[in-house]
Structures are given as C-alpha cells and as structure tokens.
N, C-alpha and C positions, 0 to 999 in steps of 0.2 A: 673281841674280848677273849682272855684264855682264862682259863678253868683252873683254879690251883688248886696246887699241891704241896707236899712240904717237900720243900725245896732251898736251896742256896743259888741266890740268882746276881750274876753282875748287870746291875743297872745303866748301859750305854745312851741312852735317851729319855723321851718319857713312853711313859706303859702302861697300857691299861690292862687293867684286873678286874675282875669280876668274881667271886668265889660262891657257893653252889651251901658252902655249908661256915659259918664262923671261923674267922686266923684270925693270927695276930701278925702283925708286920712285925720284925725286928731288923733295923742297919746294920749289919756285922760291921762294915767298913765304909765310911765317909758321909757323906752328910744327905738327908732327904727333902727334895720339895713334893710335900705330896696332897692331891688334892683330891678332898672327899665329895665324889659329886651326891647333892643333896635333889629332892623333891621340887619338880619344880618351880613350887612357890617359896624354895629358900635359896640362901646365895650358897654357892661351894665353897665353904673354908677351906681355905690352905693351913696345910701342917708344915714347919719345919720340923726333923727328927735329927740327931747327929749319932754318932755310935753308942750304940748301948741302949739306945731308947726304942721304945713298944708300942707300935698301934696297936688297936684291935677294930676290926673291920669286919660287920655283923653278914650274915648272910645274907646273899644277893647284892652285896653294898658293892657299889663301882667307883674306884679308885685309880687314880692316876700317878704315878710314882717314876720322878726325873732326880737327875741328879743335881745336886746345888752345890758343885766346885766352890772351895775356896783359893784353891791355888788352880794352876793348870796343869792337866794331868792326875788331877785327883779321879779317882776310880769310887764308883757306887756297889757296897755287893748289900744284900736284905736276902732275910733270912724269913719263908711264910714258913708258918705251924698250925698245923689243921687242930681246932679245938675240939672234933669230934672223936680223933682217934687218941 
C-alpha cells in the first residue's frame, strides 16, 4: 500500500491506496474503475468516476483505482487532495 499525498498521478494499471488521513480522489483525465474495499462482512462496491468527478475516501479507507479505457490508448491521470491540509 502507499501513503498519499496530494499529488497528480497517471493511472497505468490498478493501485492500491491506502491514506493515513481523509482525500478526495478527483479524475483529471479519463475515466475510473475504482473499488472501495469494505469491512469484511460487506461486499466492495465498485465506483465508476469519469473526468471531473470526486471521491472522498475516509481515512485509513483502502482503495483500488484502475483505469476503465473506453477507447484504446486512453490514459488515467487522478488528482488526491489531502483534506487535512
């Protein structure tokens, strides 16, 4: 797991996150499969997000975020923002 930060990240596979203190995910560019792993005893919803749309991922929350091509060659970039600073 890696530790975010606010960052601008290109999404080349799936990725796992984990963050330490509340973000928000934002898609700068193309489209997100991303799956909020939940509590053992619930299932993982998956999110689609496309540009311009906002997760928010509470802290300690572990998150999975691939990319969901519609064309080929399409590129993932997300944008985390630390809610604390």
């Amino acid at each position: 797991m890696e530790t975010l930060h606010r960052n601008l990240s290109l999404v080349t596979s799936a990725t796992s996150f984990q963050a330490q203190t509340a973000h928000t995910l934002e898609v700068a560019h193309g489209r997100a499969w991303v799956t909020v792993v939940g509590q053992l005893d619930q299932a993982n919803p998956d999110i689609f997000l496309t540009q311009g749309q906002v997760l928010q991922v509470a802290a300690d929350q572990h998150v999975v975020v691939e990319p969901w091509p519609r064309f080929p060659g399409d590129e993932l970039s997300v944008q985390w923002v630390d809610l604390q600073k």
